[in-house]
LODRENDO-966277 format. One line per field, with one value per residue (C-alpha): residue number from 1; x, y, z; residue in one letter. Coordinates in steps of 0.02 Angstrom, whole numbers. Example, Ala and Ser with C-alpha at 12.3 -4.5 7.8 and 13.67 -1.06 7.14 Angstrom:
REM residues 2
num [1,2]
px [615,684]
py [-225,-53]
pz [390,357]
residuo [a,s]
REM end
This chain:
REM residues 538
num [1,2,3,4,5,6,7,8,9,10,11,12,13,14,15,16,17,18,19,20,21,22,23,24,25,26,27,28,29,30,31,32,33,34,35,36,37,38,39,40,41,42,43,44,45,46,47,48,49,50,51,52,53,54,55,56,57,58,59,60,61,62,63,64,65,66,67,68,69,70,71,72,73,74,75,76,77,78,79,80,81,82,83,84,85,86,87,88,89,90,91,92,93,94,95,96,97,98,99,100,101,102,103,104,105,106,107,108,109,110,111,112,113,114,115,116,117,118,119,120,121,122,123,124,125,126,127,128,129,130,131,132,133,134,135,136,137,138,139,140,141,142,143,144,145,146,147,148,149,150,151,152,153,154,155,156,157,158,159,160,161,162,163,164,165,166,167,168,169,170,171,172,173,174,175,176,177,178,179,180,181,182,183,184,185,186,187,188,189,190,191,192,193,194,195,196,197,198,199,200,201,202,203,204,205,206,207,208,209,210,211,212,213,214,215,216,217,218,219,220,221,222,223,224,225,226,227,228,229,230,231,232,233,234,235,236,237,238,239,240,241,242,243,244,245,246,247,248,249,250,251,252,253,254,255,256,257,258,259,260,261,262,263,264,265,266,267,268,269,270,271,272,273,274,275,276,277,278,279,280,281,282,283,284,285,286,287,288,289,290,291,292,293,294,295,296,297,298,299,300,301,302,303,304,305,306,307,308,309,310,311,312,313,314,315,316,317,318,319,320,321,322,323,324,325,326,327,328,329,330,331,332,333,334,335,336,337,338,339,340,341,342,343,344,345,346,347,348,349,350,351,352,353,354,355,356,357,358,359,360,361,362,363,364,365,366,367,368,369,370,371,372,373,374,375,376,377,378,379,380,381,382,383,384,385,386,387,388,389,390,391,392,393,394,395,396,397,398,399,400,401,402,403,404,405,406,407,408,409,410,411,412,413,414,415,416,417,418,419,420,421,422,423,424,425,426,427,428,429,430,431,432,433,434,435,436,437,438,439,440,441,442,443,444,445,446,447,448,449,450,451,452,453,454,455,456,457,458,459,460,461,462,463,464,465,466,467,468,469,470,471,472,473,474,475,476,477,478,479,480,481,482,483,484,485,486,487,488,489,490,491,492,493,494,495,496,497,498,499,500,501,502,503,504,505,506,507,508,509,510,511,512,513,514,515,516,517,518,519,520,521,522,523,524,525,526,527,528,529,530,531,532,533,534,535,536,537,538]
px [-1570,-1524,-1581,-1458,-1438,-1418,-1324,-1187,-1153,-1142,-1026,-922,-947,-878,-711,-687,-702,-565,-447,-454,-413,-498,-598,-586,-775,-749,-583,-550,-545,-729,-799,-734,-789,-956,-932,-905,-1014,-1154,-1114,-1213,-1066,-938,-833,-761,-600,-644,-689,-551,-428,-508,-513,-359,-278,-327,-201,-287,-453,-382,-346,-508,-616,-524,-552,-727,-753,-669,-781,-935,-1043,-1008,-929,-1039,-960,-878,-703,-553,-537,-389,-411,-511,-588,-656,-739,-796,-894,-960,-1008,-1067,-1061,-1183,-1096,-929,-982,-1085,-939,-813,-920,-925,-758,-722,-849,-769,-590,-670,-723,-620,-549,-485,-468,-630,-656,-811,-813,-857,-851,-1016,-1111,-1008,-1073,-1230,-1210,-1141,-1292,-1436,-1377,-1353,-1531,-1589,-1528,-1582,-1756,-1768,-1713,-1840,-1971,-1922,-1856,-1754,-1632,-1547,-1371,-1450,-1575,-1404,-1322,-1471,-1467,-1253,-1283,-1460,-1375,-1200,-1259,-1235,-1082,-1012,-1076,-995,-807,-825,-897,-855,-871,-1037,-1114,-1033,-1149,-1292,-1270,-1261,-1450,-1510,-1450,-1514,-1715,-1755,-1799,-1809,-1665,-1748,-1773,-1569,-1535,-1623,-1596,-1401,-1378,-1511,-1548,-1569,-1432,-1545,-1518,-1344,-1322,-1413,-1308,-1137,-1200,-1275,-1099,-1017,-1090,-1227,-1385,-1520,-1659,-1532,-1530,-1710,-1710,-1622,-1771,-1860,-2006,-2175,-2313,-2412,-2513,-2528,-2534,-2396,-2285,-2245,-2132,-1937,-1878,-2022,-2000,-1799,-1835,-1957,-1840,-1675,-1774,-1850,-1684,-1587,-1723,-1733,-1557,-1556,-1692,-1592,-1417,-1526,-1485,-1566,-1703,-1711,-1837,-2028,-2064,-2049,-1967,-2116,-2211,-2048,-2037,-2222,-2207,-2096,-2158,-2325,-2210,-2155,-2278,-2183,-2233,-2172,-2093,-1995,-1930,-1864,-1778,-1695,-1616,-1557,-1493,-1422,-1323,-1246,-1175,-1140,-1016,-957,-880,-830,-631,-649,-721,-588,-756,-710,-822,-863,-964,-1098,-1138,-1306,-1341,-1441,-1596,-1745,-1872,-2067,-2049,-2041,-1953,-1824,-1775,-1791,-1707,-1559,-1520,-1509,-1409,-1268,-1244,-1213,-1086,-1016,-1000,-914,-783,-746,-716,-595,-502,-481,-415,-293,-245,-225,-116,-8,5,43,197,269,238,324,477,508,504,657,608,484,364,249,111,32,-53,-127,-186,-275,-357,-440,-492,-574,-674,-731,-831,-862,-952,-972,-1054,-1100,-1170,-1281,-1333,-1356,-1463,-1584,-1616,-1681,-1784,-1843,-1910,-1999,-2077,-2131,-2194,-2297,-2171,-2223,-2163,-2069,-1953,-1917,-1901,-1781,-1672,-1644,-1582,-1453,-1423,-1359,-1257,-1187,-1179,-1171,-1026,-1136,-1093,-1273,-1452,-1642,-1784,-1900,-2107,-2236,-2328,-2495,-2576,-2446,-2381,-2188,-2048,-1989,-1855,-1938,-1822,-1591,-1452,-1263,-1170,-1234,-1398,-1453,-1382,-1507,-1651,-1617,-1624,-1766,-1902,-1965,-2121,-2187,-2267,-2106,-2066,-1920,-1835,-1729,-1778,-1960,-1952,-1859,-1997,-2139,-2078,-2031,-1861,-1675,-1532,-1346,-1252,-1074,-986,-1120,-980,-983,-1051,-1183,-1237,-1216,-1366,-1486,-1427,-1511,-1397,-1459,-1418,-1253,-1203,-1300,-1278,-1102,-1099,-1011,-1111,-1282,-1395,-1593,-1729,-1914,-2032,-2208,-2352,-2419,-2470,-2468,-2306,-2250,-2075,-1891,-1715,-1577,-1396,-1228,-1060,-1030,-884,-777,-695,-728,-863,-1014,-954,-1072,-1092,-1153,-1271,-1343,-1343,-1415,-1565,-1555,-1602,-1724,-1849,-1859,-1945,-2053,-2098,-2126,-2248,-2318,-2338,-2432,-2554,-2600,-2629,-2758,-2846,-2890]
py [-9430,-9425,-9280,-9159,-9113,-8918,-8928,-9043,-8893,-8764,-8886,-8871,-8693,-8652,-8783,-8699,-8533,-8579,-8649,-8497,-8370,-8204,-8140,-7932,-7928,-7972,-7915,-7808,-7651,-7658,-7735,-7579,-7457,-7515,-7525,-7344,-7279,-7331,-7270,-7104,-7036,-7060,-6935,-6909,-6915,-7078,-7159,-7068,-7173,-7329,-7312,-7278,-7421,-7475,-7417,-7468,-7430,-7260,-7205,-7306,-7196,-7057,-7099,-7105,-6951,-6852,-6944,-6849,-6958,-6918,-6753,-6606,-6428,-6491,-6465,-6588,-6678,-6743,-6820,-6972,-6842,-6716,-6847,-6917,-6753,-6695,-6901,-6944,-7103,-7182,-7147,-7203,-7351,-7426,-7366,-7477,-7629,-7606,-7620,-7751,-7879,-7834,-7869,-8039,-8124,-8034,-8182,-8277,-8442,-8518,-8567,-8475,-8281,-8227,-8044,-8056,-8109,-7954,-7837,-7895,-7869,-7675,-7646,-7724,-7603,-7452,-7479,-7515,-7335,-7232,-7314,-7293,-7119,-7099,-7162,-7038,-7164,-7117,-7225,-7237,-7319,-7456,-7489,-7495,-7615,-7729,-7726,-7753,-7914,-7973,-8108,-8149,-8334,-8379,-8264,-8371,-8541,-8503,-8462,-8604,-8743,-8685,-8861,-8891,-8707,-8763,-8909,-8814,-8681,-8812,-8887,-8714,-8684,-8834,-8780,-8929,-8855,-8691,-8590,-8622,-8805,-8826,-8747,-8850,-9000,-8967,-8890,-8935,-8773,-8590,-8482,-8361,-8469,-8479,-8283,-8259,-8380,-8319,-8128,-8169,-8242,-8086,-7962,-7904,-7803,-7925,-7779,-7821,-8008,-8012,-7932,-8083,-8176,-8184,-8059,-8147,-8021,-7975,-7850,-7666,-7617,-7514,-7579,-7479,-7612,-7540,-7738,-7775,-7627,-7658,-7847,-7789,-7664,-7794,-7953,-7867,-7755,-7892,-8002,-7857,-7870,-8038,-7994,-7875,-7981,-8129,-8244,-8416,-8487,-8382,-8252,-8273,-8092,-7960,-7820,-7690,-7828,-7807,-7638,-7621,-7712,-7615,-7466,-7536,-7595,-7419,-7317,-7225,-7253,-7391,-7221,-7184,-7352,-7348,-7179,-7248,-7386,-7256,-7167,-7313,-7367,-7204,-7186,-7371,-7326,-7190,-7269,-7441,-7395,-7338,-7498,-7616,-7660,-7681,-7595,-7734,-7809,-7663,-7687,-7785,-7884,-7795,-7879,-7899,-7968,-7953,-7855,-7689,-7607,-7745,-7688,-7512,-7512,-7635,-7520,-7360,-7452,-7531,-7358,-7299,-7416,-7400,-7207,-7219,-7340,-7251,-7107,-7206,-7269,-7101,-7026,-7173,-7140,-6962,-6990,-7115,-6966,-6847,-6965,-6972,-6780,-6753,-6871,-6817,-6624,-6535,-6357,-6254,-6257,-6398,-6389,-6573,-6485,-6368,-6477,-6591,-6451,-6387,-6569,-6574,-6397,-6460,-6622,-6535,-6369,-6180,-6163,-5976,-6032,-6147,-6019,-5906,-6017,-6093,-5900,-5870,-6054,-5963,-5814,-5911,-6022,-5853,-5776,-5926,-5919,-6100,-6241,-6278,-6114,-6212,-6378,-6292,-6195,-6346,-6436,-6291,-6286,-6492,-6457,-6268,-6275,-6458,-6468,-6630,-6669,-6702,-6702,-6716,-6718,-6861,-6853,-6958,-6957,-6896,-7079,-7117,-7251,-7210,-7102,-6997,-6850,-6672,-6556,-6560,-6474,-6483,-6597,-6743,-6746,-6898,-7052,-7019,-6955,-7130,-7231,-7148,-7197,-7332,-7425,-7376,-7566,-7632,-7634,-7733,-7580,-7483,-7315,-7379,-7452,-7303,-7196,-7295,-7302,-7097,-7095,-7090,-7164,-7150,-7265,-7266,-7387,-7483,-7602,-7655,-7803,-7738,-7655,-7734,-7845,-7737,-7578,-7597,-7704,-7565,-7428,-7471,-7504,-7338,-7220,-7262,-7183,-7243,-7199,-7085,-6986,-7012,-6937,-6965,-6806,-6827,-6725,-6801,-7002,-6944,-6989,-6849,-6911,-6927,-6823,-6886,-6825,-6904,-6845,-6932,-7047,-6964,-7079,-6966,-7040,-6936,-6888,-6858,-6680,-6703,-6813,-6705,-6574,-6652,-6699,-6524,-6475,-6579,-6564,-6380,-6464,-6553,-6391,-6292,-6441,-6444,-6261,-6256,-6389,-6306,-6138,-6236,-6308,-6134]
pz [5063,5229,5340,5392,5580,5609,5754,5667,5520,5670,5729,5578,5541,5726,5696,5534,5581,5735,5607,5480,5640,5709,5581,5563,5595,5773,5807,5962,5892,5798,5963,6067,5931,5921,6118,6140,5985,6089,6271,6314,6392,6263,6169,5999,6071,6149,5989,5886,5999,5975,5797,5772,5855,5684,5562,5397,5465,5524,5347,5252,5361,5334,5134,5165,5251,5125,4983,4902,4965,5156,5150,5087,5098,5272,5212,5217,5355,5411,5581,5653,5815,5666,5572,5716,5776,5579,5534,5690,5810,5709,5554,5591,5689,5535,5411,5526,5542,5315,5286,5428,5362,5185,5254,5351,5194,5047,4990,4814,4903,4851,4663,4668,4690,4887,4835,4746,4927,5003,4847,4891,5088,5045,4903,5037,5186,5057,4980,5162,5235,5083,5113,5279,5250,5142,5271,5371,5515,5674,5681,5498,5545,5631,5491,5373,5489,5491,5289,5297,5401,5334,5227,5348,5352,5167,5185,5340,5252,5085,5182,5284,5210,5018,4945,5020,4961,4781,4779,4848,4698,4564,4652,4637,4441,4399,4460,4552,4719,4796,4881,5031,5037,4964,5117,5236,5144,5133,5303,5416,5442,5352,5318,5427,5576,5537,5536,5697,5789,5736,5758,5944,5981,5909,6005,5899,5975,5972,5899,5747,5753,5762,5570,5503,5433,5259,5266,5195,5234,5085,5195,5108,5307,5367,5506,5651,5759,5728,5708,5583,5488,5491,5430,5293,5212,5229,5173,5036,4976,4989,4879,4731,4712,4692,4548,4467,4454,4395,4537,4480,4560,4718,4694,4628,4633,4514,4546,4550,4657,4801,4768,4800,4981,5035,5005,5076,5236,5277,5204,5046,4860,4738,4645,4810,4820,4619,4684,4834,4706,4598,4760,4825,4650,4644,4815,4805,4654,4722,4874,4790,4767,4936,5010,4902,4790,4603,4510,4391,4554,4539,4372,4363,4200,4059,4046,3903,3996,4016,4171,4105,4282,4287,4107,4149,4338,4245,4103,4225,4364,4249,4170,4341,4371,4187,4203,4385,4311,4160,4248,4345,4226,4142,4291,4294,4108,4148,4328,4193,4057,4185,4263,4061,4040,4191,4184,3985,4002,3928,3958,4068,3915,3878,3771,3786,3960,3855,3704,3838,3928,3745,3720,3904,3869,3710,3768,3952,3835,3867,4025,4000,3829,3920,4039,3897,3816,3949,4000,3824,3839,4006,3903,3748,3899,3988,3834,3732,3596,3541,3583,3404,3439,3599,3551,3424,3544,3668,3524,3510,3664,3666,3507,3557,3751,3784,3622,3571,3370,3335,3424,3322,3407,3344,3348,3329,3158,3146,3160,3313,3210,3164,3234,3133,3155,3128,3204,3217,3262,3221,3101,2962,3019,2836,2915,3082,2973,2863,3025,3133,3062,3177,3180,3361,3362,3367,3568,3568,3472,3632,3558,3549,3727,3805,3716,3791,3951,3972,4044,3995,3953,3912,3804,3834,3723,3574,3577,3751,3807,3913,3781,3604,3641,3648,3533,3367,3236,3106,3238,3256,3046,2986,3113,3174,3322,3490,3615,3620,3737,3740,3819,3806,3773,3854,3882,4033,3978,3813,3724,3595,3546,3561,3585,3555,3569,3523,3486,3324,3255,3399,3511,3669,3790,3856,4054,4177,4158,3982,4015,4170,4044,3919,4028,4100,3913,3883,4062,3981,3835,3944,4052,3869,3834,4016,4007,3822,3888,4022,3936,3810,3957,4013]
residuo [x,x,x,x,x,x,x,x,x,x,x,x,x,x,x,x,x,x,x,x,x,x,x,x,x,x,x,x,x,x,x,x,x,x,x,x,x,x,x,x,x,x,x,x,x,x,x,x,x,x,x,x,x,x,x,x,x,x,x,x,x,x,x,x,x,x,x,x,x,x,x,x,x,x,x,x,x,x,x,x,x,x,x,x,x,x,x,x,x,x,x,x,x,x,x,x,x,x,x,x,x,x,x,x,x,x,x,x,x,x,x,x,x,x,x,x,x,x,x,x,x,x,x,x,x,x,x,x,x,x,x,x,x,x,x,x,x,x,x,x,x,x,x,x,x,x,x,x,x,x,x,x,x,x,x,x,x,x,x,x,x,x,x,x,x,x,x,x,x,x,x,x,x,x,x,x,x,x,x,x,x,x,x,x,x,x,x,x,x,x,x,x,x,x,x,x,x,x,x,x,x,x,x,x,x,x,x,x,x,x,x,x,x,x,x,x,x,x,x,x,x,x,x,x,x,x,x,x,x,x,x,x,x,x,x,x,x,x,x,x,x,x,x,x,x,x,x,x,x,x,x,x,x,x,x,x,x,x,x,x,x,x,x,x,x,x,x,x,x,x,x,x,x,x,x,x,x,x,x,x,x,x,x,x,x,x,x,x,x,x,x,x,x,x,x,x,x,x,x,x,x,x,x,x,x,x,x,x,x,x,x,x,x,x,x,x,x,x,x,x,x,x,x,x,x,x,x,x,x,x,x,x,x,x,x,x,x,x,x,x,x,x,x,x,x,x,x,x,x,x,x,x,x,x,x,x,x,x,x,x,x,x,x,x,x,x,x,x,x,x,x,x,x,x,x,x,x,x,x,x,x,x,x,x,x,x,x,x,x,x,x,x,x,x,x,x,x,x,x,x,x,x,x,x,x,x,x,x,x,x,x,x,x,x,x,x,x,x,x,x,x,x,x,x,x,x,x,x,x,x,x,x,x,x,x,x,x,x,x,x,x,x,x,x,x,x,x,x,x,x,x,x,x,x,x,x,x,x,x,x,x,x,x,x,x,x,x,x,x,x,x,x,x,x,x,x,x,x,x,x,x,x,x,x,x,x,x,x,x,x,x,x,x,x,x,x,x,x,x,x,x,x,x,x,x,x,x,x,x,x,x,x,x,x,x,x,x,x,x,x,x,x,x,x,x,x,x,x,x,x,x,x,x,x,x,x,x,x]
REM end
């Protein structure tokens, strides 16, 4: 095949780019914000006016500032120059640049889907910031920006020469050569290169331009140069993501082995680094109506695997995503309810209000109840009741406080060979005593594997497709239930069993505060169990 000269695609790229128009990311307004944002001397005034020269922008940031992700206890605000002041430059110069490189390539004229690369653009400079928050780092924005722009080349390649990056996909499913060498072989160059020519043209700081490269060091040594460490966390967020939606053929790595260099890069634990995904999902979901992201977009594929974290980190970050868009569309149904309640009133009393506020009480639960309850948890904790009385009174607490139908508690058996339920609470209890009683050998079991590896998981809908492949056939035909709450139990390493929590054949799903409870519950388990262990030790 005959090689590909660089300077010819730039060529291309460049023509292209002139015949699609100004892109948002380097309109006038952007270059002036981040003009200003910068300047020692400027005001919030200053950049107020500049951003608002910017209708849409005007009111996204205003969205954004108002969402639970930026605004903590700071009140509504209702004006660019507030925002500006409580946010900071920083803040509202890297929230600008977002949604402008979202606007740039948002587009459904390719017959493959750009949105994906700009998921993956707003996902890289999330997980970027929370890390480098994390590290402890000064300057968090610009570590965010260097993560929203870390993979702009493929971005600029895939608008403007769509056909081409096509072909170079197809190479790349088919596992005949690396990402790598498509690119070189396709373009003449890396989409790397790319980026950092089209970002030095649009204005970008070069300490950012810099980061645009793969990062290859397999050093445990901590960096201390800001571009290095910038390039590290970008490169290697950027490269677990492309893990954990199962992006063929571009990543050797496992997930813990990235994780692991880049906590090694900035000196935090592989454990920090899971968090900061975690983190990063659930901001990412909270701001994706926001940001004109479907939701869909941040749900990675479920995954059975022989990397035990990808399984793990997959499971927990699609549930994220799952939970923020159900939510979403309930609101919707209830905004749609609330338009037919309102237009078909015929007198000043209407019950359906009413009737849906019982409905939201019973699956929300009795918060005093719970606060009753964990006090008395408090005091068997306190007073060495045992840990069965309080293994017994959590479970009440999940059925009674939480309003869950059902929850057992399943142990080990003496020989650590089955699971078996021991203790329950609330209604028809047979059909889960009939079905937990799992052979502990069998890892490919979710229960099993969720046991095993101590965490825990909601399942919102057994019927969904995310989740009917791995939910137990025999699960879902004896037990019947829609969607369920688990929790490992350990003592330490040692694994002692298994709650679990569901609200029966109801159609209602689990919301967020159930689950939190639900997990609030059962860590009071754990600290019962922490606490008896450490009184034998004595």
């Amino acid at each position: 095949m005959v090689e590909v000269d660089g300077t010819e695609t730039l060529k291309k790229i460049e023509q292209q780019l002139s015949r699609l128009g100004d892109l948002p990311i380097f309109s006038a307004t952007l270059n002036k914000v981040r003009h200003v944002s910068s300047e020692e001397d400027s005001n919030a005034m200053s950049l107020a006016v500049e951003v608002m020269k910017d209708a849409n922008l005007t009111t996204k940031i205003l969205q954004l500032a108002n969402s639970p992700v930026y605004n903590r206890g700071l009140g509504k605000i209702t004006v660019i120059s507030r925002a500006v002041i409580l946010l900071g430059f920083e803040t509202i110069s890297s929230l600008c640049l977002t949604l402008k490189l979202i606007e740039s390539f948002h587009t459904s004229r390719h017959d493959f889907d750009m949105n994906s690369m700009l998921v993956n653009a707003f996902l890289t400079a999330g997980m970027t910031r929370e890390v480098a928050e994390k590290a402890g780092l000064n300057d968090i924005e610009q570590s965010y920006i260097c993560g929203l722009l870390h993979g702009l080349g493929e971005i600029i390649v895939a608008y403007t020469l769509s056909e081409k990056y096509q072909q170079m996909l197809l190479i790349c499913e088919s596992g005949e050569m690396s990402w790598s060498k498509i690119q070189q072989q396709q373009l003449g160059l890396s989409f790397y290169a790319v980026g950092q020519k089209f970002a030095e043209q649009w204005g970008f700081a070069n300490n950012v331009i810099k980061t645009m490269k793969v990062y290859r060091s397999k050093s445990k040594k901590n960096l201390t140069d800001s571009i290095e460490v910038n390039m590290a966390m970008a490169s290697l967020s950027s490269s677990s993501l492309d893990v954990l939606f199962a992006k063929q053929n571009r990543q050797d790595d496992s997930l813990g082995g990235i994780f692991q260099s880049m906590g090694n890069a900035v000196g935090i634990s592989r454990h920090d680094i899971e968090e900061c995904m975690q983190n990063n999902f659930r901001n990412s979901c909270e701001l994706a109506h926001d940001y004109g992201i479907d939701m869909k977009l941040l749900m990675p594929p479920v995954q059975e695997t022989e990397d035990a974290l990808l399984n793990k980190m997959s499971r927990q970050l699609s549930f994220f995503a799952v939970t923020r868009s159900n939510a979403e569309d309930e609101t919707k149904n209830d905004c749609v309810e609330k338009n037919k309640t309102d237009k078909s009133k015929k007198s000043p009393v209407n019950k359906t209000p009413l009737k849906k506020a019982q409905n939201t009480k019973e699956i929300t639960g009795d918060l005093q109840l719970q606060l009753s309850i964990l006090q008395e948890i408090t005091g068997l904790i306190s007073t060495s009741a045992g840990v069965h009385h309080v293994f017994a009174k959590v479970l009440e607490g999940i059925t009674q406080g939480l309003c869950f139908k059902r929850a057992v508690l399943c142990l080990l058996s003496a020989d650590h060979s089955t699971l078996q339920v021991r203790l329950g609470s609330g209604d028809n209890q047979d059909n889960l005593k009939k079905y937990f009683n799992l052979q502990v050998r069998d890892t490919k079991n979710l229960f099993i594997k969720v046991l095993r590896e101590g965490n825990e998981l909601l399942i919102d809908d057994v019927n969904a497709s995310e989740w009917k492949k791995i939910v137990p056939v025999e699960y879902v035909r004896e037990v019947k239930a829609t969607c369920f709450s688990i929790a490992a139990l350990r003592a330490g390493d040692r694994i002692v069993g298994l709650f679990y929590a569901d609200l029966g054949i109801s159609e209602k799903h689990i919301s967020d505060d159930l689950q939190q409870g639900f997990v609030q519950f059962v860590n009071q388990a754990r600290l019962a169990l922490q606490y008896a262990e450490m009184q034998n030790n004595k």
